[in-house]
N, CA, C and O atoms as a Tinker XYZ file with bonds, in Angstrom:
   316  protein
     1  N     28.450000   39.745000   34.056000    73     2
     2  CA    27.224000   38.994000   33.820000    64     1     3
     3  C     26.362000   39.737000   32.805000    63     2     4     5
     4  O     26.211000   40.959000   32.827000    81     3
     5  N     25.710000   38.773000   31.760000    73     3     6
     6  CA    24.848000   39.390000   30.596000    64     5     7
     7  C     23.337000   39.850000   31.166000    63     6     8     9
     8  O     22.514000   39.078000   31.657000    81     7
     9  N     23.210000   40.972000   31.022000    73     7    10
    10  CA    21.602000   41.253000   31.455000    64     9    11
    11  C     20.470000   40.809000   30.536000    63    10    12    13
    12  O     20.436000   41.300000   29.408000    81    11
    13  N     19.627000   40.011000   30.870000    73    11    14
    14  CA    19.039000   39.214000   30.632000    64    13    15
    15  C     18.005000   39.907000   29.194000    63    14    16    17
    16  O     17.615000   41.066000   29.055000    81    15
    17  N     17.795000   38.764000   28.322000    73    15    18
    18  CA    17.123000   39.784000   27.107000    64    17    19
    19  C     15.775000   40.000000   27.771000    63    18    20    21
    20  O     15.320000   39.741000   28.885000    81    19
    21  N     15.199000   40.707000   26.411000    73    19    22
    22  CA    14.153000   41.269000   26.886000    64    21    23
    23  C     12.623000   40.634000   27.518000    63    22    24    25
    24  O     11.963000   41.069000   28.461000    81    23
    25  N     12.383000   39.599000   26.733000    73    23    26
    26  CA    11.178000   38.546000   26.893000    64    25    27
    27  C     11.143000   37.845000   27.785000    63    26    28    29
    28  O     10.099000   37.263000   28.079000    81    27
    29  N     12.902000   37.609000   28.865000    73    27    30
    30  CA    12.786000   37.222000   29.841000    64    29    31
    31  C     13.121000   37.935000   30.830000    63    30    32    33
    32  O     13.321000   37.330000   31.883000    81    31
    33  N     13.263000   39.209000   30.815000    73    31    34
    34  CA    12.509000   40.163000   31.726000    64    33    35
    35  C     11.196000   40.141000   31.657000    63    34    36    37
    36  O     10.609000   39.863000   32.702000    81    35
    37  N     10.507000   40.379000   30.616000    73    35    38
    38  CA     9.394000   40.557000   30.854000    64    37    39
    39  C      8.461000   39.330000   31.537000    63    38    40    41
    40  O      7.795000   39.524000   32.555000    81    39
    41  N      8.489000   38.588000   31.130000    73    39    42
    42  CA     7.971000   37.190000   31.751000    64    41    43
    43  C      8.550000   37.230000   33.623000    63    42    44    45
    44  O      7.811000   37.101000   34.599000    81    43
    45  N      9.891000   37.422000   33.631000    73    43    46
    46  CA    10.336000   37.711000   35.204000    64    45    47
    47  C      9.039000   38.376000   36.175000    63    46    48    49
    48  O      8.433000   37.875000   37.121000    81    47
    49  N      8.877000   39.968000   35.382000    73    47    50
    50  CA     7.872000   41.005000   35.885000    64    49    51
    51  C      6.418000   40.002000   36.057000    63    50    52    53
    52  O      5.835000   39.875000   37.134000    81    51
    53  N      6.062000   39.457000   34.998000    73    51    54
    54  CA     4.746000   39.234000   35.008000    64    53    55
    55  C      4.693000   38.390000   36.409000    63    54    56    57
    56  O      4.164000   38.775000   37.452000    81    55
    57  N      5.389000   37.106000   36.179000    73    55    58
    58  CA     5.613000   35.556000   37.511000    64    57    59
    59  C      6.078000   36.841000   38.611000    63    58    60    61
    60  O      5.531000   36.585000   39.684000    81    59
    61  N      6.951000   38.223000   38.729000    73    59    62
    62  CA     6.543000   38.663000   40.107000    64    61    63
    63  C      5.164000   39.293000   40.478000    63    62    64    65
    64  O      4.789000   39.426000   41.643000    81    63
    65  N      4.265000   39.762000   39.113000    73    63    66
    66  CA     3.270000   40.022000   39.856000    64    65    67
    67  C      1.917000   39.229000   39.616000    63    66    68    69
    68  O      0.758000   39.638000   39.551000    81    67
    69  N      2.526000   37.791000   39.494000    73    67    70
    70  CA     1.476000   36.810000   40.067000    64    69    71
    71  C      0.471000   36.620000   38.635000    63    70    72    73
    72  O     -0.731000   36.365000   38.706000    81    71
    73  N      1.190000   36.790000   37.413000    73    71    74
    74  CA    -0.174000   36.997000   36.783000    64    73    75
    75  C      0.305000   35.170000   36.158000    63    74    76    77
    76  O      1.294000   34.444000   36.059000    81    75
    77  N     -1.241000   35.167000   35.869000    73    75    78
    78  CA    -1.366000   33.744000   34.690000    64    77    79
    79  C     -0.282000   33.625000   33.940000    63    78    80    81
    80  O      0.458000   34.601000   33.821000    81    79
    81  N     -0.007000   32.492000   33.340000    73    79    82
    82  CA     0.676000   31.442000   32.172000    64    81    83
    83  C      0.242000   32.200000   31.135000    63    82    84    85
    84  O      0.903000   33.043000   30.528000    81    83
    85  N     -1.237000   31.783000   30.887000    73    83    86
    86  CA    -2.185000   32.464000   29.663000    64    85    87
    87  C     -1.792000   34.004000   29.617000    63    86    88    89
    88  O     -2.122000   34.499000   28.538000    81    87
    89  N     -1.113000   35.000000   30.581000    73    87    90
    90  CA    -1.473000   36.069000   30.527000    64    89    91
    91  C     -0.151000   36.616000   29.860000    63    90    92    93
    92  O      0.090000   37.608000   29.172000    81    91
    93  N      0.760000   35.354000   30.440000    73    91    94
    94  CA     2.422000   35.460000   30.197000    64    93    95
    95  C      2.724000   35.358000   28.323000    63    94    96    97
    96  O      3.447000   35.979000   27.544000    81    95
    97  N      1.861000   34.375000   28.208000    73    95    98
    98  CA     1.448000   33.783000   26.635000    64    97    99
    99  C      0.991000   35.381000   25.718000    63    98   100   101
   100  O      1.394000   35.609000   24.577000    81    99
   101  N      0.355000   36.059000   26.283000    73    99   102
   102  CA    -0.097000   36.821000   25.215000    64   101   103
   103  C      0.421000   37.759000   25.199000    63   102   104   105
   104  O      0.502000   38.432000   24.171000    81   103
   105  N      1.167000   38.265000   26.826000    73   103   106
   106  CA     2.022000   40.106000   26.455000    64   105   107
   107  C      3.128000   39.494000   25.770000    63   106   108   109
   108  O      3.641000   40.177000   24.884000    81   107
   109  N      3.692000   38.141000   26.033000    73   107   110
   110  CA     5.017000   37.981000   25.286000    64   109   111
   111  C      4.423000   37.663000   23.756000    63   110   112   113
   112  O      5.021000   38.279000   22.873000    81   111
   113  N      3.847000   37.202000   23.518000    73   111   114
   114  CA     3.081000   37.142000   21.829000    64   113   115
   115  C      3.266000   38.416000   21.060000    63   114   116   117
   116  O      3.715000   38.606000   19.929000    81   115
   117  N      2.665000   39.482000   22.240000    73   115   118
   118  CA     2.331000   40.804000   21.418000    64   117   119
   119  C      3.401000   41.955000   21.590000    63   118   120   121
   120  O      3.289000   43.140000   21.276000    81   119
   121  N      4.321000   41.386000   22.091000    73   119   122
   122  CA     5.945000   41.946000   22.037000    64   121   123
   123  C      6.556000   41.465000   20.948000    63   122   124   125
   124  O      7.271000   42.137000   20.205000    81   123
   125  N      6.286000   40.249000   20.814000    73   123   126
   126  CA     6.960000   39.408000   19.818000    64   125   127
   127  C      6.265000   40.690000   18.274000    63   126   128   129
   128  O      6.890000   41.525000   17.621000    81   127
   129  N      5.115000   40.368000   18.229000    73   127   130
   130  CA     4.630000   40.668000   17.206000    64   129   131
   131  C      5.011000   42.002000   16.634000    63   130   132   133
   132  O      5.475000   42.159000   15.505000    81   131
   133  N      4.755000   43.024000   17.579000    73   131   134
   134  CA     5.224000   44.562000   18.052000    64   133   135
   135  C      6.867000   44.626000   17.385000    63   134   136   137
   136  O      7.099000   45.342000   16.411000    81   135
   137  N      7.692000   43.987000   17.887000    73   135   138
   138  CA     8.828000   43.739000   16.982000    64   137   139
   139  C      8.928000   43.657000   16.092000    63   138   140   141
   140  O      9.498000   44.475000   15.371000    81   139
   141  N      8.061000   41.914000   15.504000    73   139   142
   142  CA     8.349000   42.291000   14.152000    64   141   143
   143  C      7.931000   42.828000   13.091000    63   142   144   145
   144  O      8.305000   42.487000   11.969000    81   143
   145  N      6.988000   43.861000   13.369000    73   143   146
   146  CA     6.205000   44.417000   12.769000    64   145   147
   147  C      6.784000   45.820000   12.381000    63   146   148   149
   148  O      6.659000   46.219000   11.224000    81   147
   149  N      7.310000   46.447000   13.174000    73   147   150
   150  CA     9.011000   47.129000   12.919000    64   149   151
   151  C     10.308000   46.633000   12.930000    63   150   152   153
   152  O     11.237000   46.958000   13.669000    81   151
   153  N     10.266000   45.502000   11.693000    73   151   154
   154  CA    11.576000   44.925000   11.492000    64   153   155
   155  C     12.688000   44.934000   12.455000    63   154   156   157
   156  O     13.841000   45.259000   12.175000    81   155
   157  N     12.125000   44.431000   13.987000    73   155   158
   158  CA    12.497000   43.993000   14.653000    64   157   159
   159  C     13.607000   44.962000   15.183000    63   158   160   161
   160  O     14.731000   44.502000   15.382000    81   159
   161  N     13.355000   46.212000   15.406000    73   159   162
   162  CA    13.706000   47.269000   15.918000    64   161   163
   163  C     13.674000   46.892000   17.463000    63   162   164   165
   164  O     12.813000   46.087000   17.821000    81   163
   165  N     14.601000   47.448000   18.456000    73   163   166
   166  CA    13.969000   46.762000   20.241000    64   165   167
   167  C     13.462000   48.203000   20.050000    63   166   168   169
   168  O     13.619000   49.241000   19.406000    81   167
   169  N     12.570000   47.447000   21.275000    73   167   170
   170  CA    11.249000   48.591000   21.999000    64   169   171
   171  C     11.795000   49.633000   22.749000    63   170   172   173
   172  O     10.967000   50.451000   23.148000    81   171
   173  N     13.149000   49.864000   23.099000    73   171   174
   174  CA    13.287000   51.318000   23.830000    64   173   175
   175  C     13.779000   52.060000   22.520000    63   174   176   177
   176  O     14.196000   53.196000   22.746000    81   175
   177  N     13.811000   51.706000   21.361000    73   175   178
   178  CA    14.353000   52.594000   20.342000    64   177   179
   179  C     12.821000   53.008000   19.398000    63   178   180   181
   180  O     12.777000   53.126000   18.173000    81   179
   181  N     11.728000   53.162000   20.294000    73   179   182
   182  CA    10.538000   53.252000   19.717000    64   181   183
   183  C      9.961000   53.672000   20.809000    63   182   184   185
   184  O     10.384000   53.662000   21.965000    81   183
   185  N      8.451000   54.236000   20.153000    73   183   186
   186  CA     7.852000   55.194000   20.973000    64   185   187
   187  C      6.402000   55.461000   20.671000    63   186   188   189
   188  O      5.707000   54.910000   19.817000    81   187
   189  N      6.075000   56.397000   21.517000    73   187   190
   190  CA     4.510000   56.497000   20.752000    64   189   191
   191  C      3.588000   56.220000   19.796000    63   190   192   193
   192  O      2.469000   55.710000   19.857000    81   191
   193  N      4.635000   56.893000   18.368000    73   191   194
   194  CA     3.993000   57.035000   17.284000    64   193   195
   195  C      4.274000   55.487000   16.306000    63   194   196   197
   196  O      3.727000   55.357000   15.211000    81   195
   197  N      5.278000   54.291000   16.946000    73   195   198
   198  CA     5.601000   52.980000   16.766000    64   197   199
   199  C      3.928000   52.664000   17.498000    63   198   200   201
   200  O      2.916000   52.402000   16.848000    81   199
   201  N      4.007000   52.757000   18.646000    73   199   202
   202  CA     2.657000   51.640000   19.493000    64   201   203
   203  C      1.561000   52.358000   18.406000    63   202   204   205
   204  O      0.820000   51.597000   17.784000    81   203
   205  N      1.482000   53.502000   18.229000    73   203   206
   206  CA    -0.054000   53.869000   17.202000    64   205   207
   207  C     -0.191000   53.331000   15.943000    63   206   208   209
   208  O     -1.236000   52.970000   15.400000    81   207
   209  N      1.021000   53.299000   15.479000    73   207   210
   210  CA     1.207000   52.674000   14.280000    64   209   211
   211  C      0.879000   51.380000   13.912000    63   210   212   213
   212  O      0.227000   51.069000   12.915000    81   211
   213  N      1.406000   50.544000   14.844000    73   211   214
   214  CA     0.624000   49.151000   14.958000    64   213   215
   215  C     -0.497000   48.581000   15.368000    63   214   216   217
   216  O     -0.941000   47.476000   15.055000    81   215
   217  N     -1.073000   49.628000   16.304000    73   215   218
   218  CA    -2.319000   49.359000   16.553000    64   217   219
   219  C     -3.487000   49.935000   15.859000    63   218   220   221
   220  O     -4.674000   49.827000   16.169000    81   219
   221  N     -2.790000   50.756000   14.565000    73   219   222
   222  CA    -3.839000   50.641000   13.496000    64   221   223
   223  C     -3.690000   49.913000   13.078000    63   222   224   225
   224  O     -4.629000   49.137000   13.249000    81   223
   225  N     -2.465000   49.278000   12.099000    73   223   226
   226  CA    -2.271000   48.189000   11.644000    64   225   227
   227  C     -3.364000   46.789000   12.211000    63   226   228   229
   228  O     -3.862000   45.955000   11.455000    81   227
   229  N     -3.447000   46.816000   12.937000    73   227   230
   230  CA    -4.287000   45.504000   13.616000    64   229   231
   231  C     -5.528000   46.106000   13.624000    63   230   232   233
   232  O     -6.543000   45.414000   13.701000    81   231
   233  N     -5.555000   46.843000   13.582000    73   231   234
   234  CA    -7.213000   47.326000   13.469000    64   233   235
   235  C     -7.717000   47.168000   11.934000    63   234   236   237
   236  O     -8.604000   46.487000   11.418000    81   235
   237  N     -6.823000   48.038000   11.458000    73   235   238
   238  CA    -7.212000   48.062000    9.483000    64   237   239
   239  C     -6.609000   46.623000    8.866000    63   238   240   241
   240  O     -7.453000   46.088000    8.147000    81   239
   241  N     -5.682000   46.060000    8.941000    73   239   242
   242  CA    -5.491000   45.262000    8.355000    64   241   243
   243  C     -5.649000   43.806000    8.642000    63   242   244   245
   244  O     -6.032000   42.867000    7.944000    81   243
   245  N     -5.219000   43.904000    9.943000    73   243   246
   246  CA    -5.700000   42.509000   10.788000    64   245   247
   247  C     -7.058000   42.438000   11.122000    63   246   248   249
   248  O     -7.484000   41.416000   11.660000    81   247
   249  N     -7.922000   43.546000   10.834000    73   247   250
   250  CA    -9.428000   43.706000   11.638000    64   249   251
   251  C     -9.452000   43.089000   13.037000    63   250   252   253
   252  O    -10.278000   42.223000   13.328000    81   251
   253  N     -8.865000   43.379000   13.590000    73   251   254
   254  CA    -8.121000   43.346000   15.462000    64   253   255
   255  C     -9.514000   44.188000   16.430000    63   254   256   257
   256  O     -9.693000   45.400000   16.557000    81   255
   257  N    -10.502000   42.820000   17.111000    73   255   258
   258  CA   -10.935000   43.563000   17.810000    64   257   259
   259  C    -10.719000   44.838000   19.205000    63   258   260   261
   260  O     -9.730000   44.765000   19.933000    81   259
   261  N    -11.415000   45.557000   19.332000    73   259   262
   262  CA   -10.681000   46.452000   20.076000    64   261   263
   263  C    -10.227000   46.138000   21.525000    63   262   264   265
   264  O     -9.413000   46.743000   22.223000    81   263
   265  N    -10.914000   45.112000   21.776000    73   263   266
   266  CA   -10.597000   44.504000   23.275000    64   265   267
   267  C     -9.035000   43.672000   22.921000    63   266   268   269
   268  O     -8.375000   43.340000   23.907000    81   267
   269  N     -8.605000   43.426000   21.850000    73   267   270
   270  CA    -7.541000   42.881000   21.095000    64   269   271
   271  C     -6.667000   43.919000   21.172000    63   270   272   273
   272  O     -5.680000   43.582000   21.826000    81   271
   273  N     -6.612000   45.046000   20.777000    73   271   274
   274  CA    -6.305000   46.058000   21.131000    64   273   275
   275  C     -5.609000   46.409000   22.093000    63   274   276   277
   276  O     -4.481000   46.856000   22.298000    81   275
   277  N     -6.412000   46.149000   22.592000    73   275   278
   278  CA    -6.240000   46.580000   24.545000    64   277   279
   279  C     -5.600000   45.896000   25.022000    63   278   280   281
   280  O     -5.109000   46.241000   26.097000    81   279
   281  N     -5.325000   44.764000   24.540000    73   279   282
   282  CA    -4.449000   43.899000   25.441000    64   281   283
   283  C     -3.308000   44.297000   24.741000    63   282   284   285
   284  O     -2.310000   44.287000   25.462000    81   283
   285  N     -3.039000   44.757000   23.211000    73   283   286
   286  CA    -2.080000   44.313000   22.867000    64   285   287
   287  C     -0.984000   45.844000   23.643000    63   286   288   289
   288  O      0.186000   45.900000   24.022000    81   287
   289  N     -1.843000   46.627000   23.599000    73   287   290
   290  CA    -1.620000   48.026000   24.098000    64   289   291
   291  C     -1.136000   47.924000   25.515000    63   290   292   293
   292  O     -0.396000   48.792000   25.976000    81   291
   293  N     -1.619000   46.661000   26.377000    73   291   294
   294  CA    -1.373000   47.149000   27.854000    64   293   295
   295  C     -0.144000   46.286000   28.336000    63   294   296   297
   296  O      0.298000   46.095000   29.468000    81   295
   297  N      0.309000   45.771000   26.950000    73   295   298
   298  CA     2.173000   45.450000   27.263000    64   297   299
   299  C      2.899000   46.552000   27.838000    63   298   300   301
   300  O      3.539000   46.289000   28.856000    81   299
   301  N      2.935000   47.753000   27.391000    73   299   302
   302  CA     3.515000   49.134000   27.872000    64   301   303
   303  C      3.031000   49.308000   29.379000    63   302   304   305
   304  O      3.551000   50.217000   30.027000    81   303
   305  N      2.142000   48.560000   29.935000    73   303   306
   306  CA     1.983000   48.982000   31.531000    64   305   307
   307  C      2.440000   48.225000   32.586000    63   306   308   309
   308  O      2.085000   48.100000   33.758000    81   307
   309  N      3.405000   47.695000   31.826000    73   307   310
   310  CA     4.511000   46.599000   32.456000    64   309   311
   311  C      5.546000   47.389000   33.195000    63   310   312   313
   312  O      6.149000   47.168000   34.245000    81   311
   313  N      5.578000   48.567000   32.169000    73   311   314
   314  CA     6.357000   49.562000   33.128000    64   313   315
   315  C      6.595000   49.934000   34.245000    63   314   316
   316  O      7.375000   50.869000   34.431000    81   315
């Protein structure tokens, strides 16, 4: 059996811990984005200095408020 990709794990995690549609909508958005923003590299082949990297990026270039930020940052506490 194929282990399931990644976006639908993650969505799995979220519906087990009860969170919103809307909430499902935006960590999977900002995974999505997170990807392709490192030419679509997967996320266990990345690390720290990948999540800092983009979240300047959205700060300097996207002008990404910081509460924008924060959400996009608290995909990693899915962990």
């Amino acid at each position: 059996m194929e282990k399931p990709r990644l976006l639908d794990q993650v969505r799995s995690v979220i519906r087990i811990r009860h969170y919103s549609h809307r909430t499902e909508d935006a960590y999977t958005y900002w995974i999505r984005q997170f990807i392709l923003y490192h030419r679509k590299r997967h996320p266990l082949e990345m690390g720290k200095v990948e999540v800092e990297t983009f979240l300047s990026w959205l700060a300097e270039a996207r002008n990404v408020a910081a509460s924008t930020q924060n959400q996009a940052f608290c995909i990693r506490c899915l962990d």
